[in-house]
SETI-582794 format. One line per 3 residues: number of its first residue (from 1); their letters; for each residue x, y, z of C-alpha. Coordinates in nm, 2 decimals, always signed. Layout:
NUM) a) X Y Z; ...
# end
This chain:
1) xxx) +6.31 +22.87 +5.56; +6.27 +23.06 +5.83; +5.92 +22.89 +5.93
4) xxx) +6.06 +22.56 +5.94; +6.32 +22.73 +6.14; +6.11 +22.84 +6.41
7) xxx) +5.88 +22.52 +6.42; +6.23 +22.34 +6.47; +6.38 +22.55 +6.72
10) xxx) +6.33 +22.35 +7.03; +6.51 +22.03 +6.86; +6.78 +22.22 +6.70
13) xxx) +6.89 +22.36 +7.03; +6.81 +22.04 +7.22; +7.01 +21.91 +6.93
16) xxx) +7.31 +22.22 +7.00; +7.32 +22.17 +7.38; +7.34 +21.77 +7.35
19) xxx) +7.64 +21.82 +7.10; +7.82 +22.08 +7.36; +7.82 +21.85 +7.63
22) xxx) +7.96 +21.58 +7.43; +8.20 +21.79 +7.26; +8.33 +21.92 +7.65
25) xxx) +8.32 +21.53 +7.78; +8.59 +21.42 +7.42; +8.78 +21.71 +7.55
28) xxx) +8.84 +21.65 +7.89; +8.86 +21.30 +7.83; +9.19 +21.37 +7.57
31) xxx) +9.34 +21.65 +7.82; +9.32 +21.36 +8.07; +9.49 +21.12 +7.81
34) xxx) +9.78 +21.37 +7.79; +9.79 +21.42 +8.19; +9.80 +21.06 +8.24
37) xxx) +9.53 +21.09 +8.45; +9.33 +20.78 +8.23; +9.50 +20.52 +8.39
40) xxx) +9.21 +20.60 +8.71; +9.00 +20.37 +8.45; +9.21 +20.11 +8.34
43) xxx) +9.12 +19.74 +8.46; +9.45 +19.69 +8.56; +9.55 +20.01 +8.72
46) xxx) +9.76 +20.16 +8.45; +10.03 +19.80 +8.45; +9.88 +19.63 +8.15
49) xxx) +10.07 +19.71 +7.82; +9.75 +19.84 +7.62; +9.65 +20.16 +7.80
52) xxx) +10.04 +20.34 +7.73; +10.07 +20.47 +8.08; +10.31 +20.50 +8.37
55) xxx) +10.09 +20.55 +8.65; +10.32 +20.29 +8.83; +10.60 +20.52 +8.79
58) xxx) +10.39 +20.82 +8.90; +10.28 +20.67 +9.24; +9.89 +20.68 +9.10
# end
């Protein structure tokens, strides 16, 4: 075990860091939900009915 660990180690942390990062982007991506700060994104600049935000109301 722990010689396939150590002929491994360079993908599993390539493998760690890669799942960090993506882990910290889904996380500020859903504290941005809650913010109302997604509307930045939308198409139609937070007034369509589909993206549940009041950036209209919030001067954004």
């Amino acid at each position: 075990m722990l010689k396939w660990f150590l002929e491994n180690i360079g993908n599993i942390l390539i493998i760690a860091v890669v799942l960090a990062v993506v882990t910290l982007i889904i996380i500020k991506l859903v504290k941005e939900k809650k913010a109302g700060k997604h509307c930045a994104s939308c198409p139609s600049g937070g007034s369509c009915p589909h993206c549940n935000c009041d950036c209209d109301k919030k001067g954004r």
